[in-house]
Backbone as CSV, one residue per row, in Angstrom:
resi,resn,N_x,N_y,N_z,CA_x,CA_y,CA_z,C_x,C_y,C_z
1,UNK,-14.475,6.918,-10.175,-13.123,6.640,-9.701,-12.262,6.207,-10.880
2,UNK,-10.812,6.401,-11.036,-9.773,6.595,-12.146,-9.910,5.254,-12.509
3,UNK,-9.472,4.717,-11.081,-8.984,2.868,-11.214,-9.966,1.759,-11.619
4,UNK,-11.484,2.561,-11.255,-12.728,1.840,-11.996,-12.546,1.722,-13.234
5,UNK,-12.442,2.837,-13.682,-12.465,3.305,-15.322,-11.471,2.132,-16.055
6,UNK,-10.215,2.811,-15.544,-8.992,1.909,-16.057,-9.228,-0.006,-16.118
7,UNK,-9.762,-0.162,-14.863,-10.378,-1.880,-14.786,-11.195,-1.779,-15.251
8,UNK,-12.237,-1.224,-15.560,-13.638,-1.704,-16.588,-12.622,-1.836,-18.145
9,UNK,-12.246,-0.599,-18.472,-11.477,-0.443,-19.956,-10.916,-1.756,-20.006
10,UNK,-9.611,-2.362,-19.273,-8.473,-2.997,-19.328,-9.648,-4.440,-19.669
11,UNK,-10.955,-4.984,-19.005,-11.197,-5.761,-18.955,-12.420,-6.132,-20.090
12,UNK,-12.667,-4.816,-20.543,-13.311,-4.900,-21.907,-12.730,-4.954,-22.760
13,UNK,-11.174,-5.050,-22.882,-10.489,-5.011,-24.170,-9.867,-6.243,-23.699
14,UNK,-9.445,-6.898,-22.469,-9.062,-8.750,-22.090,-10.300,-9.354,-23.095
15,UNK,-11.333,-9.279,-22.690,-12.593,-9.719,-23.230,-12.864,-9.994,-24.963
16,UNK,-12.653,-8.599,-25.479,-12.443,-8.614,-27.023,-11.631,-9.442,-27.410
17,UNK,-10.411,-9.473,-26.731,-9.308,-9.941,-27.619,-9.336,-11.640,-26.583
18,UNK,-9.911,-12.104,-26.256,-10.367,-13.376,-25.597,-9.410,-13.686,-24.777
19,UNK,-8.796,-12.917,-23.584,-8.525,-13.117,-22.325,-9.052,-12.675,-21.619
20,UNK,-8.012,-12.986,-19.760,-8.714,-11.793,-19.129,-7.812,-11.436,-18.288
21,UNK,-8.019,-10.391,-17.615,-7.296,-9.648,-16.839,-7.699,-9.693,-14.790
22,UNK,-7.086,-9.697,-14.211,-7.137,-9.131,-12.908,-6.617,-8.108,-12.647
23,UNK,-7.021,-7.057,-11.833,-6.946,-5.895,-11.512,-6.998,-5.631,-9.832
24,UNK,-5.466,-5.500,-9.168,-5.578,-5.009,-8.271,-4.922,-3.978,-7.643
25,UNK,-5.656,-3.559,-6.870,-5.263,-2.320,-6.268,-4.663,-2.430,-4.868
26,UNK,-3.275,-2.207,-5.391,-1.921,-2.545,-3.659,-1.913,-1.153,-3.481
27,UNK,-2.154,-0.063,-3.295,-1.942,1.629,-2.954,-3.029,2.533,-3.703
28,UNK,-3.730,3.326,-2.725,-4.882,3.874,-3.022,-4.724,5.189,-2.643
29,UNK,-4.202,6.364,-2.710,-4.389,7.689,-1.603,-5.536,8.865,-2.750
30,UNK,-6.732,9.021,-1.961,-7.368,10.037,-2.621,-6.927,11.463,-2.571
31,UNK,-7.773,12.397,-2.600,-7.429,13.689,-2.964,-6.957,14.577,-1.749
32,UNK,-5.862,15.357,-1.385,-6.294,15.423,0.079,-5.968,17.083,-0.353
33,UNK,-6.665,18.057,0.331,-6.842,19.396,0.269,-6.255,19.847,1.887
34,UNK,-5.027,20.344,1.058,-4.476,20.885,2.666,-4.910,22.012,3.514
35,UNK,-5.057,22.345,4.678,-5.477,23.356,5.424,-4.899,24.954,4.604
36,UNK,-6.190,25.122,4.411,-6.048,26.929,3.641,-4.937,28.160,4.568
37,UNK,-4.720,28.083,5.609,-4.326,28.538,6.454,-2.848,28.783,5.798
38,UNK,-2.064,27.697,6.222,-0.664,27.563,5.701,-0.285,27.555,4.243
39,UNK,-1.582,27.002,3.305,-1.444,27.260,2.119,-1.479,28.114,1.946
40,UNK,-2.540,28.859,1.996,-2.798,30.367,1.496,-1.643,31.844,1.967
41,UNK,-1.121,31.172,2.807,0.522,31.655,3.123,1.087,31.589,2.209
42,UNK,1.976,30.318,2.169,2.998,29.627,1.341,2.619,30.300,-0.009
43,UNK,1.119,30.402,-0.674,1.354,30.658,-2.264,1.511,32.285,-1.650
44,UNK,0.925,32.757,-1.180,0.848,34.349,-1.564,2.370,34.787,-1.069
45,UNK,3.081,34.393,-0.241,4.857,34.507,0.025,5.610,34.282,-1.838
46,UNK,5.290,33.303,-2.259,5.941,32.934,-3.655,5.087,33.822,-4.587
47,UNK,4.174,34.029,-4.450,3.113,35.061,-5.812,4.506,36.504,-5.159
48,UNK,4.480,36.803,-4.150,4.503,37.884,-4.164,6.051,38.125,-4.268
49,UNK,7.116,36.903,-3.723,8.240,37.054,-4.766,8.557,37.215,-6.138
50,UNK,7.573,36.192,-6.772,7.754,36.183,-8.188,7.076,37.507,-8.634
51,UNK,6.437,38.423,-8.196,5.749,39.491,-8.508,4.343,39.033,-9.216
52,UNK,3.486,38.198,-8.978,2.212,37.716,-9.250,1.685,37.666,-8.421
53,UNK,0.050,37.974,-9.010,-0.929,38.522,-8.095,-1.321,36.961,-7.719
54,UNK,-1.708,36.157,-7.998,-1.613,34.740,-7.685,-0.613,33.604,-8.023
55,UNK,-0.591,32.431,-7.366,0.289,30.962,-8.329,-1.006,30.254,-8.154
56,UNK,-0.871,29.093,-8.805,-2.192,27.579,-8.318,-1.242,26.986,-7.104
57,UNK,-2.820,26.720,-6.701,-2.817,25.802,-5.466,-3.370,24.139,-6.072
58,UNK,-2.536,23.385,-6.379,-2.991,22.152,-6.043,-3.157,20.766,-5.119
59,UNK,-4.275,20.133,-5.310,-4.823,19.158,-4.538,-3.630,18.279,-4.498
60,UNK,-3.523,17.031,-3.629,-2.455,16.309,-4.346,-2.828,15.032,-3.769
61,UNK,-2.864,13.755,-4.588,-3.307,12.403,-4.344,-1.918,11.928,-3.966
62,UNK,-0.721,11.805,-4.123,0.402,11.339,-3.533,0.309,11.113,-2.229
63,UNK,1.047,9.957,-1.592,0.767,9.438,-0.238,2.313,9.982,0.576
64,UNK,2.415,11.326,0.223,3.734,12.056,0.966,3.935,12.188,2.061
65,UNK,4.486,12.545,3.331,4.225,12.490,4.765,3.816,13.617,4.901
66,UNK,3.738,14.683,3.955,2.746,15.733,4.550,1.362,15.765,4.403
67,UNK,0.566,14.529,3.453,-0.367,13.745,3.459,-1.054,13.373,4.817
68,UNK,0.331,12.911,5.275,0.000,12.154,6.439,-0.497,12.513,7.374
69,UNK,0.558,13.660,7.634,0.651,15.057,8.257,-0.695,15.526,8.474
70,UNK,-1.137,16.143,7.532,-2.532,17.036,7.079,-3.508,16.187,7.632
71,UNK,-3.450,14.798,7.420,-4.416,13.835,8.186,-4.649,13.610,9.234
72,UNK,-3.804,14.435,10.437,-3.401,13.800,11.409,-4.265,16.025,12.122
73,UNK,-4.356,16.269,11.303,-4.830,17.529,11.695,-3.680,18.749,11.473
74,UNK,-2.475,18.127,11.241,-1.378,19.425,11.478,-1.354,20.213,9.951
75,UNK,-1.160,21.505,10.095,-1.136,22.394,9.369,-0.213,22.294,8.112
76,UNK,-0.220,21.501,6.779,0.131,21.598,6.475,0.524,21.703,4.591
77,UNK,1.290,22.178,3.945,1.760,22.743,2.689,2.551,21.949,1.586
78,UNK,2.483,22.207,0.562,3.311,21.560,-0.279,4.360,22.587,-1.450
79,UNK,5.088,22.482,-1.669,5.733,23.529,-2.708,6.052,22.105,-3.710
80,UNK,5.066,22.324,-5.377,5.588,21.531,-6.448,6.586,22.182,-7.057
81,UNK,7.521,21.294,-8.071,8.358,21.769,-9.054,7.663,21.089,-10.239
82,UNK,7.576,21.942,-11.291,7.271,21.624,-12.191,8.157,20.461,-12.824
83,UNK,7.590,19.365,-13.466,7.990,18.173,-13.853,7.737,18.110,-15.491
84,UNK,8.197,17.947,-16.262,7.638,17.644,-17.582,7.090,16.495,-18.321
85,UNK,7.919,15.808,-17.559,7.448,14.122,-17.664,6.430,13.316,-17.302
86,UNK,5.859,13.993,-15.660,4.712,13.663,-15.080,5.140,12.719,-14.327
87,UNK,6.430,11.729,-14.493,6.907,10.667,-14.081,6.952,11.389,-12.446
88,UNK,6.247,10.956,-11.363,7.167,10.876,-10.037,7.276,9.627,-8.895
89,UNK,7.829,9.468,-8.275,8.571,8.615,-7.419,9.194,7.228,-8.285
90,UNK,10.356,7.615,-9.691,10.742,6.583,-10.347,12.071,6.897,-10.248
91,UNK,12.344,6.265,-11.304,14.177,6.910,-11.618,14.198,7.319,-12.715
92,UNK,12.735,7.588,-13.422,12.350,7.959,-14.883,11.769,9.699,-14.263
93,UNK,11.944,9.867,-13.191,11.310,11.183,-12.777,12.387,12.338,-13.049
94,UNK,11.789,13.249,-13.603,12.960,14.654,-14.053,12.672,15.864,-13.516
95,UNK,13.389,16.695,-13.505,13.210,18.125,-13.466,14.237,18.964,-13.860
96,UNK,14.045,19.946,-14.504,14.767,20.607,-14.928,15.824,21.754,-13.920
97,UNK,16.807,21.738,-14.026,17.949,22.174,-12.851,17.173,23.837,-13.068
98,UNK,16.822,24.534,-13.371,16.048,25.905,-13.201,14.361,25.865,-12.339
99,UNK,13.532,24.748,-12.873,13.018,24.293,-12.179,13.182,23.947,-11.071
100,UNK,14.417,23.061,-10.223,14.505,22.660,-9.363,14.918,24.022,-8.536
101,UNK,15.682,24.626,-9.227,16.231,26.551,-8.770,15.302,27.181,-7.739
102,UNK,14.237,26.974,-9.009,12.779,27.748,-8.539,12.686,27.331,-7.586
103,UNK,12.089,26.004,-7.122,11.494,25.156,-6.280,12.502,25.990,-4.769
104,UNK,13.550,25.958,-4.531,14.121,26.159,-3.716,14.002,27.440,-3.255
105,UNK,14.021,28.605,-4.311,13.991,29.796,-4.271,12.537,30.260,-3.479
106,UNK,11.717,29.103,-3.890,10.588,29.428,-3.365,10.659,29.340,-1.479
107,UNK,10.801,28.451,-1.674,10.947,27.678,-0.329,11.956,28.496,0.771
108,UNK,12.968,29.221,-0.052,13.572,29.720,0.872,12.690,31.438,1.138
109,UNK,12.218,31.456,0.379,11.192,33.013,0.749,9.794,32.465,1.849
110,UNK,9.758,31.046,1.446,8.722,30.818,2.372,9.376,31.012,3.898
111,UNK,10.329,29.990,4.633,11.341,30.079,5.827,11.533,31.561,5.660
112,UNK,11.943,32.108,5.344,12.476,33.763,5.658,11.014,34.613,5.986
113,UNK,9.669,34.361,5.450,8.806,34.867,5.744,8.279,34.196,7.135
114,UNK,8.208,33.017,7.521,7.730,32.694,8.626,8.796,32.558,9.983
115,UNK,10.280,32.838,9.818,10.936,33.285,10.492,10.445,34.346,11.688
């Protein structure tokens, strides 16, 4: 686990340098793999706009309501925008206005296909 790692590290280097640290964990969401069904839609609608034989499908640890969603049994998808920063849910979070283009462009071929 990430947060093990990070608290063992953080508390072997309190230690060296002769403090110490506490480590806690207020928000935890693991990996959640959405139903293939609607995914495997959603990418092959955008592969096949963009003219690619595939896009990636990723997992996503974020605690989003389609997280929630997916947990709850309902069918459901995510469309990312590429980020460069990695930063998300801050005010340090970016995307690039072509990026964000995309993101939409996608999304609107997805609705027009399941129309």
């Amino acid at each position: 686990e990430l947060v093990g790692r990070i608290s063992a590290t953080a508390h072997e280097w309190a230690a060296a340098n002769g403090t110490a640290i506490d480590v806690e964990v207020e928000s935890s969401s693991g990996v959640l793999e959405f139903g293939s069904v609607l995914r495997s839609r959603v990418a092959q609608v955008i592969a096949d706009e963009q003219g690619l034989a595939t896009i990636p499908m990723l997992p996503t640890g974020a605690g989003h309501d389609a997280g929630i969603l997916a947990s709850a049994g309902v069918e459901t998808a995510m469309i990312f925008v590429r980020n460069p920063t990695g930063v998300s849910h801050s005010p340090h979070e970016h995307a690039e206005r072509d990026d964000c283009h995309a993101g939409v462009l996608a999304l609107t071929a997805v609705i027009r296909d399941m129309a």
